[in-house]
C-alpha positions in Angstrom: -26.7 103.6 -50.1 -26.7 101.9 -53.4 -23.3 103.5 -54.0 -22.0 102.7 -51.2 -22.8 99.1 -51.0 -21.4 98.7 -54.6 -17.9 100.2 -53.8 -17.8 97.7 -51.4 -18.7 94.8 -53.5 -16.1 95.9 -56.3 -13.3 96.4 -53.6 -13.4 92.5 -52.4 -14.0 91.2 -55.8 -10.3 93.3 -56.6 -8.8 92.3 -53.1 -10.1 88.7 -53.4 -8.5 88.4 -56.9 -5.6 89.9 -55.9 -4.4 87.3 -53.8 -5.3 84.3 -55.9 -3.2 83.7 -58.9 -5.7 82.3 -60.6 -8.2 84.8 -61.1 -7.2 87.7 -63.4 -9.2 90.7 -64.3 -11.2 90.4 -67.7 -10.9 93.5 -70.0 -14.1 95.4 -68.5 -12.1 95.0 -64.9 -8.9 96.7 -66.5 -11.1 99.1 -68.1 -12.9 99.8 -64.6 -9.1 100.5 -63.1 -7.8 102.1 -65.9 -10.5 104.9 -65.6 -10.4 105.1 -61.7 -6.6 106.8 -62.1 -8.3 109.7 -64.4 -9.4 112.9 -63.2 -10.3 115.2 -65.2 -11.8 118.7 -65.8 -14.9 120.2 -68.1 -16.8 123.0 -69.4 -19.9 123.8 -68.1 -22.3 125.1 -65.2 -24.4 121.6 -65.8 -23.7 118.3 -67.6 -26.4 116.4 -69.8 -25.9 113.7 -72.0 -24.3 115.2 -75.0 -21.2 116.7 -72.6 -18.1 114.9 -73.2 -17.8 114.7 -69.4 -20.4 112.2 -69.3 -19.2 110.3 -72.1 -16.2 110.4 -70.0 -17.6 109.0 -66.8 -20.2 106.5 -68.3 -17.7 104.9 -71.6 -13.7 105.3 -69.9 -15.1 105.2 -66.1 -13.1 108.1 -65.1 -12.5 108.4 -61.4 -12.4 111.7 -60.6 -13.6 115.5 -61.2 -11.5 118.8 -60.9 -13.9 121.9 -60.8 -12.8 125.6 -61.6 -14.6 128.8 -61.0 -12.4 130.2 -64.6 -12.1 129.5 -67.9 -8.2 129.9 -68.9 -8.8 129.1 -72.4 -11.4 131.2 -73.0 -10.3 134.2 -70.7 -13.7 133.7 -68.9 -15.0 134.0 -65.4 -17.5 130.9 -66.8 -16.9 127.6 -66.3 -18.2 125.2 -63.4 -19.0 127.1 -60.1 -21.9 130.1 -60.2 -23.3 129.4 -57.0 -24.3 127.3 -54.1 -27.6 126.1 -55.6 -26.2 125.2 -59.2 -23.2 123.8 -58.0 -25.0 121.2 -55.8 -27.4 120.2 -58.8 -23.7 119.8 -60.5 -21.9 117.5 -58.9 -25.3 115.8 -58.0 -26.0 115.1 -61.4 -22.2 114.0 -61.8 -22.0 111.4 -60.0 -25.4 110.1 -61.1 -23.8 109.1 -64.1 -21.0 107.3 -62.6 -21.5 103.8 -61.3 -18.2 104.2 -58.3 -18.3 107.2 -57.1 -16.5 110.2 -58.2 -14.2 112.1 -56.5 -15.0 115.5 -57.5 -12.2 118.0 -56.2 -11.4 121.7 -56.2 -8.7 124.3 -55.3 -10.2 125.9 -51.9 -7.0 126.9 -50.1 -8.4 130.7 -48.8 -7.0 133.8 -49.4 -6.2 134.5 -53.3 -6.6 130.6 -54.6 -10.0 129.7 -54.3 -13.1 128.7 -56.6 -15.6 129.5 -54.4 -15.6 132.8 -53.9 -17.6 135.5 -51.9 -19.4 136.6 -55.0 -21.0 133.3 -55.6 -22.2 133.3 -52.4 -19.7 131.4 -50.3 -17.8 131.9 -46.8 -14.3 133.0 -47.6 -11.3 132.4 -45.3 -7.7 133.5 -45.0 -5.0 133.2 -46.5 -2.2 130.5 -45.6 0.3 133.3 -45.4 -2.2 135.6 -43.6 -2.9 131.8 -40.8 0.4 131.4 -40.2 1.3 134.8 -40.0 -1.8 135.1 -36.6 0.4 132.7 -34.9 -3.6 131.4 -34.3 -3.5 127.9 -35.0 -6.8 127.4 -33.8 -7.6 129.8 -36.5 -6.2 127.2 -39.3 -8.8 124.7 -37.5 -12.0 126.9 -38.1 -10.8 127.8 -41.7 -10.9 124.2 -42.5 -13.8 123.4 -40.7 -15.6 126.1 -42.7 -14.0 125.1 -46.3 -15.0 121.6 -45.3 -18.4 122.3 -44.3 -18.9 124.4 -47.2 -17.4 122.2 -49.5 -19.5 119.1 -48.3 -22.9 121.4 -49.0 -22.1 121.7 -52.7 -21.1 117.6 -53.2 -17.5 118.3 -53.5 -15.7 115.1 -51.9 -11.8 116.4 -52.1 -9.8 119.9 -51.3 -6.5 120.1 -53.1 -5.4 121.5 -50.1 -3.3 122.3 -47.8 -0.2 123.9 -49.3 2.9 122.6 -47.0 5.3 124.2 -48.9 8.0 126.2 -47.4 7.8 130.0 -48.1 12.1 129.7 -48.6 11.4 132.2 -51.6 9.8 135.5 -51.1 9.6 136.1 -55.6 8.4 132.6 -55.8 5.7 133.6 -58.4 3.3 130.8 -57.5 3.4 130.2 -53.7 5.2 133.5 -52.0 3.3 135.9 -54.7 0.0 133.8 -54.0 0.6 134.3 -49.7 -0.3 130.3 -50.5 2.4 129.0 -47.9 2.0 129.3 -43.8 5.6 129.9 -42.7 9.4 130.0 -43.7 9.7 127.4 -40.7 8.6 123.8 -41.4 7.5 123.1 -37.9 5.0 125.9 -38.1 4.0 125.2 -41.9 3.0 121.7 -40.5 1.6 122.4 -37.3 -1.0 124.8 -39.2 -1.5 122.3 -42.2 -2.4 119.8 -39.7 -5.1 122.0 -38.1 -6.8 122.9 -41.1 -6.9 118.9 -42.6 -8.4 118.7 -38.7 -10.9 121.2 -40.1 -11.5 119.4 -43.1 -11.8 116.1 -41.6 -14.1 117.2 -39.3 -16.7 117.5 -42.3 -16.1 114.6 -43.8 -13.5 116.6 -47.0 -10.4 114.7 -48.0 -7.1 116.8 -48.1 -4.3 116.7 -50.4 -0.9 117.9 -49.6 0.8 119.8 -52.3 3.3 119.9 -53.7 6.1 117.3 -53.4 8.9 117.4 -53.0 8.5 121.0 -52.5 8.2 124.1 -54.3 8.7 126.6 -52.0 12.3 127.9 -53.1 11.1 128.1 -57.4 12.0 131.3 -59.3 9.6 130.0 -62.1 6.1 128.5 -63.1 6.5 125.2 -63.6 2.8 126.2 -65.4 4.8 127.7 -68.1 7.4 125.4 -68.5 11.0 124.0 -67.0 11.2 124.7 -63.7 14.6 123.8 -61.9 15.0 124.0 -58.0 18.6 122.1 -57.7 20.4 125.2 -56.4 17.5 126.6 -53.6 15.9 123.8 -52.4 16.6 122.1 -49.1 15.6 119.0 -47.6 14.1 120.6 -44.6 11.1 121.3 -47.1 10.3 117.5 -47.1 9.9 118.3 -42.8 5.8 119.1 -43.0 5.1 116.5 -45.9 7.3 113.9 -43.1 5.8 115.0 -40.5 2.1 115.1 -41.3 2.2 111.4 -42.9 4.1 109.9 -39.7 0.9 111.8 -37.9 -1.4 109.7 -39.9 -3.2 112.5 -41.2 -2.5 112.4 -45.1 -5.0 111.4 -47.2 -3.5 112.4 -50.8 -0.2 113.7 -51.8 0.6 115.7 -54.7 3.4 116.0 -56.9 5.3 119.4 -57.9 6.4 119.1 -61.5 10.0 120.8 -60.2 13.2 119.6 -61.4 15.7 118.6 -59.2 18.6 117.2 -59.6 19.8 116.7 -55.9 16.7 113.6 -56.0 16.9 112.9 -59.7 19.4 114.0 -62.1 17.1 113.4 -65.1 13.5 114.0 -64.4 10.9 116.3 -63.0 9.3 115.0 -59.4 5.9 114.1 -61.3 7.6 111.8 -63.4 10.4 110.5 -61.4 10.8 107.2 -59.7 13.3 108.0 -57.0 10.8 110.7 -55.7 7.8 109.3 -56.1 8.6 105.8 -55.1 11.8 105.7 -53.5 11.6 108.5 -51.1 7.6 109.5 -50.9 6.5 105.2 -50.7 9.6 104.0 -49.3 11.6 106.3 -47.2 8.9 108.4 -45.8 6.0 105.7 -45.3 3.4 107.0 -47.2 0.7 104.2 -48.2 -2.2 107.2 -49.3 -3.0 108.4 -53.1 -0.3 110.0 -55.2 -2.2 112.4 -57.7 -0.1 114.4 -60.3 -0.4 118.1 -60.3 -2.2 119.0 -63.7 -0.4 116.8 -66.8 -1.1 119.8 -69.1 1.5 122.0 -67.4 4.1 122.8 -69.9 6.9 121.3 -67.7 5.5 117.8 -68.2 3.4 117.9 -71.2 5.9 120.7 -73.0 8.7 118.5 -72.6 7.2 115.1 -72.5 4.1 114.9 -74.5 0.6 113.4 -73.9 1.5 109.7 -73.7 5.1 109.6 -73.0 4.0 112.1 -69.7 1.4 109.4 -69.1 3.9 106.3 -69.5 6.4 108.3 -66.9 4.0 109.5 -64.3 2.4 106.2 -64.2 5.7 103.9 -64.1 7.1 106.7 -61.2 4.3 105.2 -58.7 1.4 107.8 -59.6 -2.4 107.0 -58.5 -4.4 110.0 -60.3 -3.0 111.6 -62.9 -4.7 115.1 -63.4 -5.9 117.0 -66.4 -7.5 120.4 -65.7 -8.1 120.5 -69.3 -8.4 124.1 -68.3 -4.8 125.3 -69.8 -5.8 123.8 -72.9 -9.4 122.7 -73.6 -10.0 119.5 -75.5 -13.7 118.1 -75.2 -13.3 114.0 -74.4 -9.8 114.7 -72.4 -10.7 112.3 -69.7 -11.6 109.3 -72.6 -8.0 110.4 -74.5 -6.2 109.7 -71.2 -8.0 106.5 -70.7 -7.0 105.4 -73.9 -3.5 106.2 -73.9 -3.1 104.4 -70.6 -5.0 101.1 -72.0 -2.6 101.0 -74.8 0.7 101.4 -72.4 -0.7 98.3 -70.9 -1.3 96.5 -74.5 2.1 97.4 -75.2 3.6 96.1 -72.3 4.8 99.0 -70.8 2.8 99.2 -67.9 1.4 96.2 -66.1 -1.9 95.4 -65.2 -0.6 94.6 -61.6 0.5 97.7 -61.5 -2.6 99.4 -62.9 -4.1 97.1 -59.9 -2.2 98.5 -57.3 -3.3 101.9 -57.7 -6.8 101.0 -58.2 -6.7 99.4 -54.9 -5.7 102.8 -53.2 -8.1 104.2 -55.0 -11.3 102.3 -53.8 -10.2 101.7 -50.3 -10.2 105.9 -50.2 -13.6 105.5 -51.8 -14.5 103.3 -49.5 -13.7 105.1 -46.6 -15.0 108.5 -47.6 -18.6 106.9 -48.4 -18.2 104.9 -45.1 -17.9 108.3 -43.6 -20.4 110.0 -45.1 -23.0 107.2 -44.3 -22.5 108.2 -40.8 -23.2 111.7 -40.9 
């Protein structure tokens, strides 16, 4: 309750200072804002004071959690999730160290991409492939009502999930290969996404849609580096993304880091403007959270770099900007971020109105979700 009645607080001292000219946030506001837009991941099955997560949460104020059932760096099945029991105590004792509330997240689509898997001693569910393919909507429904319910058990806030991209490519190595996409048809892809958020919803778990603008038609990884879709994507593959928002069911959107040159001839999706803000804000309506898919991909932070990938995502209309810090492990990730965005704003090259704006989005989601959960 305390929590709750905080966020609360904080959100009408931001709104009420936003429409005054004469009040302007003081550095531990910007701070406050700054770290609301981070999300980041960690090492460990629990956190105590020496972790660098909590030095992230309680020093930068960083936002948001990403959990993983792997270590990629290490080659280990160790990292976050071991069971039901443990993984309660975790997030429990994560967001006792942060004064707004986290969103702590994870990648529970069903199928092959899960965390939470039936050796730790979770329900599993199907596939999207394997949903769509049932021709069972209602099936989609209970699949999200049992990630949801599952998810809510364990203190995890946020599914980066559904998948709405369109299965246009059946060698696509990480949506076809991964049986991660409901249909080649965009009606049916968002008539099941829509069901499972339904599911999701229904237990209180946020849902993302990923990934925009869609990544459906890749022949590469945009994991491992430039990924161009110019020549196989269509716009039909913006249809479920469309379609889903107009239905006022989108909580979060997520951006593919695709390049494609038929929306902007120079940059990625993550990182471009026209995407981002001129067709995802403008064009198609959406008013939700923008989070980045993870900024250690090697098609941002390959070609980019730490800041410069920071300074583009950011100035392209991005809310969260991910960092599984999984690819790549460095201990204080979430603070480094934090940083590098404070001194874009020092420097001018982002404003602190714009730092506000996404802020804003942020807490009125937070706001929302704790309103929620104070009801159930």
């Amino acid at each position: 309750m305390r929590k709750i009645l905080l966020i609360f607080m904080v959100l009408g001292v931001v709104l009420s200072g936003c429409a005054s000219k004469d009040i302007s946030p003081g550095p531990s506001e910007l701070d406050v804002m700054i770290g609301q837009m981070v999300m980041v991941g960690f090492r460990g099955l629990e956190v105590k004071g020496e972790n660098p997560v909590v030095r992230d949460i309680r020093d930068s104020h960083i936002g948001g959690i990403v959990l993983f059932s792997k270590d990629c760096a290490l080659n280990s099945t160790v990292r976050n999730i071991a069971g039901p029991a443990q993984l309660a105590k975790l997030t429990s004792d994560l967001q006792g160290y942060s004064d707004i509330p986290l969103f702590i997240a994870v990648d529970q689509e069903g199928g092959i991409i899960k965390r939470l898997t039936g050796e730790m001693g979770f329900p599993e569910t199907p596939s999207a492939a394997e949903l769509g393919n049932s021709g069972d909507v209602h099936a989609a429904l209970r699949a999200g009502q049992v990630i949801g319910r599952t998810l809510k058990s364990v203190g995890i806030n946020m599914d980066f999930a559904p998948v709405v991209d369109v299965n246009r490519n059946a060698a696509n190595p990480v949506i076809a290969a991964l049986q991660r996409s409901f249909s080649d048809d965009p009606r049916i892809v968002s008539r099941f996404a829509e069901s499972f958020i339904d599911g999701l919803h229904s237990e209180g778990v946020l849902s993302c849609l990923k990934h925009f603008p869609g990544h459906g038609s890749s022949r590469g990884d945009s994991h491992l580096g430039f990924t161009d879709v110019t020549d196989s994507w269509n716009p039909d593959e913006l249809y479920p993304f469309s379609k889903i928002i107009s239905d006022g069911k989108a909580d979060m959107v997520m951006t593919a880091h695709i390049f494609n040159a038929r929306l902007d001839r120079k940059k990625p999706a993550t990182l471009s403007r026209k995407v981002i803000h001129g067709l995802l804000r403008r064009k198609m309506g959406f008013e939700g959270i923008i989070v980045t898919d993870d900024m250690q991909m090697k098609a941002v932070s390959g070609e980019y770099g730490f800041k410069e990938g920071i300074y583009r995502a950011v100035k392209a209309g991005a809310d969260i900007l991910l960092f599984g810090n999984n690819l790549i492990y460095e201990p204080g990730l979430g603070s480094k971020a934090v940083a590098n965005l404070k001194k874009l704003v020092r420097e001018g090259k982002i404003t602190e109105r714009r730092i506000r704006t996404s802020y804003e989005r942020i807490m009125r989601a937070k706001t929302e979700m704790l309103s929620a959960a104070s009801r159930s």
